[in-house]
SEDOGU-727066 format. One record per residue (C-alpha): y, x, z; residue in one letter. Coordinates in steps of 0.05 Angstrom, whole numbers, padded with zeros to 5 digits, always signed. Each point is the difference from the previous one (the first is absolute). Last residue first. Example, Ala and Ser with C-alpha at 12.3 -4.5 7.8 and 13.67 -1.06 7.14 Angstrom:
residues 2
-00021+00273+00143s -00069-00027+00013a 
//
This chain:
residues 264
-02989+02798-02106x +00000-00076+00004x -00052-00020-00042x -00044+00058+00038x +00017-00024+00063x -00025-00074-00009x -00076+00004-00007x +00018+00037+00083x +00031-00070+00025x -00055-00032+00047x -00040+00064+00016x +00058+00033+00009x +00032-00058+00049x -00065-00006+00035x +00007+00086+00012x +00071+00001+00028x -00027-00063+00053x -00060+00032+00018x +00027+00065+00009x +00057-00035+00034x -00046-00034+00051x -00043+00061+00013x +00070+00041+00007x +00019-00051+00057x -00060-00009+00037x +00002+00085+00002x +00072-00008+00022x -00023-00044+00059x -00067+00050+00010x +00053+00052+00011x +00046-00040+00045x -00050-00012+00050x -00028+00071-00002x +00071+00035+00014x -00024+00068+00009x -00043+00027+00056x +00030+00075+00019x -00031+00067-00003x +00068+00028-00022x -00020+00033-00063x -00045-00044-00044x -00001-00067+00036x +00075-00004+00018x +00022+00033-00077x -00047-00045-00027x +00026-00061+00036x +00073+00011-00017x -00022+00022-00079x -00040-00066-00003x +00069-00038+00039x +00055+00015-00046x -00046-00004-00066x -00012-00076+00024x +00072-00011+00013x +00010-00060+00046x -00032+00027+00060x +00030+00067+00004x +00070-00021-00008x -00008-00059+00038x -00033+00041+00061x +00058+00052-00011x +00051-00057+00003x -00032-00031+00063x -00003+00072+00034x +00077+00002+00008x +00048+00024-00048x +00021+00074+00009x -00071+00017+00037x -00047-00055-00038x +00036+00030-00063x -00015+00080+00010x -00064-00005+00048x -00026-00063-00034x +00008+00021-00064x -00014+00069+00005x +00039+00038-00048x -00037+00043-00072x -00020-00056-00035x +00026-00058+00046x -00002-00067-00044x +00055-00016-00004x +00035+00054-00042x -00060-00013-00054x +00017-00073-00002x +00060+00009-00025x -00020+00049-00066x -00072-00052+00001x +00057-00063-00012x +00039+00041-00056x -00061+00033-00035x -00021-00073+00003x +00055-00028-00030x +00002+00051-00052x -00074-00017-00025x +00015-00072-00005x +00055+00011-00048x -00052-00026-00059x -00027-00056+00034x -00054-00027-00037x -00055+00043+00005x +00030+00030+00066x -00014-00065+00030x -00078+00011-00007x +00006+00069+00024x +00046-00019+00055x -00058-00047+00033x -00056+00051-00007x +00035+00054+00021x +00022-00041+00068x -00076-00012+00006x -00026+00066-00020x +00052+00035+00058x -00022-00041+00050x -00083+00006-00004x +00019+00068-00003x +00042+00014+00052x -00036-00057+00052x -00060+00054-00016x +00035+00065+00014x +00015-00021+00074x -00079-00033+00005x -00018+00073-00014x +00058+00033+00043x -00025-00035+00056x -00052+00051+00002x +00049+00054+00022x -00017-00043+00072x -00055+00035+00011x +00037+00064+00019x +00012+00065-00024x +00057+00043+00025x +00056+00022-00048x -00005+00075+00006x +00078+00006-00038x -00040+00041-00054x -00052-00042-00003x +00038-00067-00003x +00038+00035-00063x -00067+00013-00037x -00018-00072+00010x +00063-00023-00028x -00006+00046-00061x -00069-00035-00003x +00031-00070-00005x +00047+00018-00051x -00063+00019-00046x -00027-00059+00013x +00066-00040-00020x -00002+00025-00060x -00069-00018-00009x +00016-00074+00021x +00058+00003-00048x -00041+00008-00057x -00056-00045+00031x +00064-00053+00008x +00023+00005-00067x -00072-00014-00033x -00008-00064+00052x +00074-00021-00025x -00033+00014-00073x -00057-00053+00023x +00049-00054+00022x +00002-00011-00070x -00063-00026-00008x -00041+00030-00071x -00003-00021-00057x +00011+00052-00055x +00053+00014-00070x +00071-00020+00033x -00016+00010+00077x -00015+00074-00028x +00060+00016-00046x +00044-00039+00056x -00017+00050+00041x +00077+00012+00022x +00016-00069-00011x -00053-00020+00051x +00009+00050+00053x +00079-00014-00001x +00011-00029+00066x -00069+00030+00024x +00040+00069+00008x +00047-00021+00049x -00046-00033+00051x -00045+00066-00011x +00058+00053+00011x +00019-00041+00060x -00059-00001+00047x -00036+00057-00020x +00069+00037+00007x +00003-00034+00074x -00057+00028+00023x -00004+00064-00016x +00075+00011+00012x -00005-00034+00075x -00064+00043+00021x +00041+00067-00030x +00052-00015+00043x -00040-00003+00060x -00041+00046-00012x +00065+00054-00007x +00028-00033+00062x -00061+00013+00043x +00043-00036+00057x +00059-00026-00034x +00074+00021-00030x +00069+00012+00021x +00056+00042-00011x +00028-00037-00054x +00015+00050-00057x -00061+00046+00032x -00047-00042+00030x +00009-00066-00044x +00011+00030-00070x -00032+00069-00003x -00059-00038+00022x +00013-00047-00054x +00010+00050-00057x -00070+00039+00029x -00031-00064-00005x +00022-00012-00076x -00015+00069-00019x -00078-00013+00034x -00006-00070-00043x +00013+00030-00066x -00033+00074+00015x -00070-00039+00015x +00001-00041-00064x +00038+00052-00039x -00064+00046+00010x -00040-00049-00045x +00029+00045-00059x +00047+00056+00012x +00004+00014-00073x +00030-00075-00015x -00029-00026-00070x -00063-00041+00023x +00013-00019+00073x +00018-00075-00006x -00054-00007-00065x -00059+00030+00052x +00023-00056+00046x +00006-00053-00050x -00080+00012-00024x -00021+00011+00070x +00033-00074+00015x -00027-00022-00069x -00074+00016+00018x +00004-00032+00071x +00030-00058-00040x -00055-00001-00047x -00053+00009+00048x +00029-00054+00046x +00006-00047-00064x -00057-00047+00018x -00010+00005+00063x +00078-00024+00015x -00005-00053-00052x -00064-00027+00040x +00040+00006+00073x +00060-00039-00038x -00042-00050-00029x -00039-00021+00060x +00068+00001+00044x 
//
């Protein structure tokens, strides 16, 4: 813990400075610029609503929150698991010449995504505006909420970023597994009103329990627009959880990183 608490001092300016670095490089040729961060999320939302109200006939209360709570969420999730399968062949140029932990470029990723995510997050508040989405002191459980996410999220990158060094169809496994989970995990349904009503509440609770990304955008949506306590149990559970893979994904770096280069 020592070492990984120095390594993060150490290189925080450097990967603050690389995260501005790969955000300016994301935007550099397209006209519209940073716009495509908040015209990205808002097209997929307005696909969704079309989806469930108007294909389906059904949606949620402050659907268009809603939605946009589950996309913001779940595209930090997933975009950052799948890009730390190939983080370290894709800088091998860097890993190559400097020292530095590897875990670091997951850390770069996730600022990246973190800002995308920000900008999400405001669309969302804009939204809760326009439906008059009354405040209460429970929207503060979104802080802990967004907390289990990220202390999640770096310890499942962490692990498939060292097994992406040596497993070359890794990356199409978990495009696979994160294409299946997505359906589960209740982006634009309600788990528990949709699968606790066709299935019984046990499957919703499973569901929601068993799939970290499941429950943070369950709790978030209850804290943020339905002035409702999440799931506080099972949120310091997966929190546990994500500290033990963290520490786990980063051990095994530590442990094997004089080895990637050989093998890239």
């Amino acid at each position: 813990m020592k070492r990984f608490l120095a390594d993060i001092n150490k290189y925080r300016e450097y990967a603050v400075y690389s995260a501005k670095s790969g955000l300016k490089a994301e935007v550099a040729d397209s006209h519209l610029s940073w716009m495509w961060w908040i015209l990205d999320p808002l097209l997929f939302m307005l696909v969704y609503s079309f989806v469930a109200i108007i294909v389906f006939g059904k949606g949620e209360k402050y659907f268009a929150a809603f939605v946009f709570i589950g996309l913001t969420s779940w595209r930090f999730f997933s975009a950052t698991i799948k890009q730390s399968v190939r983080l370290v062949s894709r800088n091998s140029s860097t890993v190559s010449r400097i020292y530095m932990p590897k875990y670091i470029l997951i850390i770069i990723q996730m600022l990246i995504n973190c800002f995308k995510m920000l900008i999400s997050f405001s669309l969302v508040a804009g939204t809760m505006v326009i439906y008059r989405v009354p405040l209460s002191f429970r929207m503060l459980y979104a802080i802990p909420c967004i907390l289990v996410l990220l202390v999640v999220t770096f310890g499942f990158s962490s692990i498939v970023l060292h097994f992406g060094v040596y497993v070359d169809d890794l990356t199409n496994i978990i495009d696979v597994f994160l294409r299946l989970v997505f359906y589960l995990t209740g982006i634009f349904y309600s788990i528990e009103a949709r699968v606790g009503g066709a299935l019984g509440a046990g499957y919703a609770t499973l569901l929601l329990r068993g799939n970290p990304a499941a429950l943070v955008i369950d709790s978030m949506r209850k804290c943020l627009l339905y002035d409702m306590t999440p799931d506080l149990p099972a949120l310091g559970l997966w929190l546990l959880a994500g500290c033990i893979l963290s520490a786990f994904g980063v051990r095994m770096i530590y442990k094997n990183e004089n080895s990637y280069v050989k093998i890239m």
